[in-house]
N, C-alpha and C positions, 0 to 999 in steps of 0.2 A: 360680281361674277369674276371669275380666276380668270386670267389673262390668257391668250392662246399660247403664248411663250413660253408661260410658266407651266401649260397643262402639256404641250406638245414634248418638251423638257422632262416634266417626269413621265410619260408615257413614253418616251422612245428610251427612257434612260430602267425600263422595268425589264426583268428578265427576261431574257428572248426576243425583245420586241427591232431590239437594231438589228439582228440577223435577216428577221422577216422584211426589216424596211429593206434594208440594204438590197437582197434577193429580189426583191420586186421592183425595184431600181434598176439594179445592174440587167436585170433579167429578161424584164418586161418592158424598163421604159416608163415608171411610174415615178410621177412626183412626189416623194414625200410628204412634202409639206401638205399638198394638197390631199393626200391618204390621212394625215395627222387632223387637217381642219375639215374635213368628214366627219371624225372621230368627235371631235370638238364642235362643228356643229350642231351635231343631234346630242350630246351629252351634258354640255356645258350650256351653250346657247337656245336649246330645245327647238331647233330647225332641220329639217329634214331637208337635202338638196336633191333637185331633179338632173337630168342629162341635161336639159339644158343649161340649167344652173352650172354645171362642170365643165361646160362649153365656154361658159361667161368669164367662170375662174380661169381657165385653162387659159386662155385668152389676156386674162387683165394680170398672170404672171409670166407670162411668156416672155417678154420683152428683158426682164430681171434673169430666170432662169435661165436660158436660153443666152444671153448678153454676158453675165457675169458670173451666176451661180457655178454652173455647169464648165466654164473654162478654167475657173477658180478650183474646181473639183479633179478638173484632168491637169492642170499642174501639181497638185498637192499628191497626186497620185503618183507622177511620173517624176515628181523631185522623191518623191519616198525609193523607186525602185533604183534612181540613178544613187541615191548617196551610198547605194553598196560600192560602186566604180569611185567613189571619192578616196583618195588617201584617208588612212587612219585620221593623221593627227589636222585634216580638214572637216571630216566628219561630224565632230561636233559643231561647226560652226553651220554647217548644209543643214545640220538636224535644227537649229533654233531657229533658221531662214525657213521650215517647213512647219515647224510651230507657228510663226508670226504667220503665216500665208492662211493654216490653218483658221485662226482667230477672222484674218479677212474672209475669209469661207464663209464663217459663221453670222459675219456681221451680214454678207450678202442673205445666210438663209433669211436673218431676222427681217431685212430689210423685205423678202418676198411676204414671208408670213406678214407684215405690216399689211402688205397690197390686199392680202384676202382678208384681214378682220379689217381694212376698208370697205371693201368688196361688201361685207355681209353689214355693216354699218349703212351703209350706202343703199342697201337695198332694202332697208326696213321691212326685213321678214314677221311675217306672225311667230308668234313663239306657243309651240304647244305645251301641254302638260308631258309629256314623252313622248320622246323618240327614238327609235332604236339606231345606232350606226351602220345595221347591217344592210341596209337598203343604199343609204351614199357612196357608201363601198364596195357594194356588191355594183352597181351601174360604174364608180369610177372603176373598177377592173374589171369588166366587160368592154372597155375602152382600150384596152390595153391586151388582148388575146394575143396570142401567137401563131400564127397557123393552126395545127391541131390543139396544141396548148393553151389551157386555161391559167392565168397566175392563182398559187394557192391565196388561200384566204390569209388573213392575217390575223389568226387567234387570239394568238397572246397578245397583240396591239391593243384587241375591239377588248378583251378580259383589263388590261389595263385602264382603257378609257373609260370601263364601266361601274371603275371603282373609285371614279369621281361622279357618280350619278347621287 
């Protein structure tokens, strides 16, 4: 079975698919990773998750995302807008300090995505013959509404993920 690292990796890295995460991140309030192990649940692992099931994940990553991922993410951001106010001839050195930070970014996302293929390890799901994404996704962004606002769907993500079916 392909790793959720390696499938979440080339599904976010397929055309269009970072815009739409990113959008429904900044926008909504959606966790990625847990949009991606949606994806990866019913695709790779042939398990469909419930609401409550999302309640369970939301929950068993919270303490990662929430603690490190997410502060990890608003420095890397706010070191990117301050190195315009940096002197020229400091600037390359702000930019390889927002690389390195970057890299810890990441090591934090992997360390969250760990938590959920524990999570789904952990709970020795049945495994069907198929299952569609569009049901885990469609209940995780119904978690996520805005006032009158629906988060769009994420096309190109679930056409990515489908192409490891």
């Amino acid at each position: 079975m392909q790793s959720f690292r390696d499938f979440s990796f080339a599904v976010y890295t397929a055309p269009g698919v970072e815009e739409e995460c990113l959008c429904l991140q900044d926008d909504y309030g959606v966790d990625v990773n847990i949009l991606l192990f949606c994806a990866y649940a019913a695709v790779v692992a042939n398990v469909g998750l419930s609401a409550s099931d999302l309640v369970e994940i939301d929950n068993e990553v919270a303490g990662v995302r929430d603690g490190v991922v997410v502060p990890l993410r608003t420095c890397r951001r706010a070191l990117k807008q301050g190195i315009a106010a940096i002197p020229v001839e400091r600037a390359g050195e702000a930019q390889r300090l927002r690389e390195r930070l970057k890299d810890i970014e990441l090591a934090a996302e992997y360390l969250e995505q760990d938590c959920l293929v524990g999570w789904l390890a952990a709970t020795e799901r049945t495994r069907t013959s198929s299952v569609a994404p569009n049901d885990s996704i469609g209940l995780l962004l119904s978690r996520h509404r805005r006032a009158d606002r629906e988060p769009p769907y994420p096309d190109k993500l679930v056409r990515a993920a489908l192409s490891f079916a």
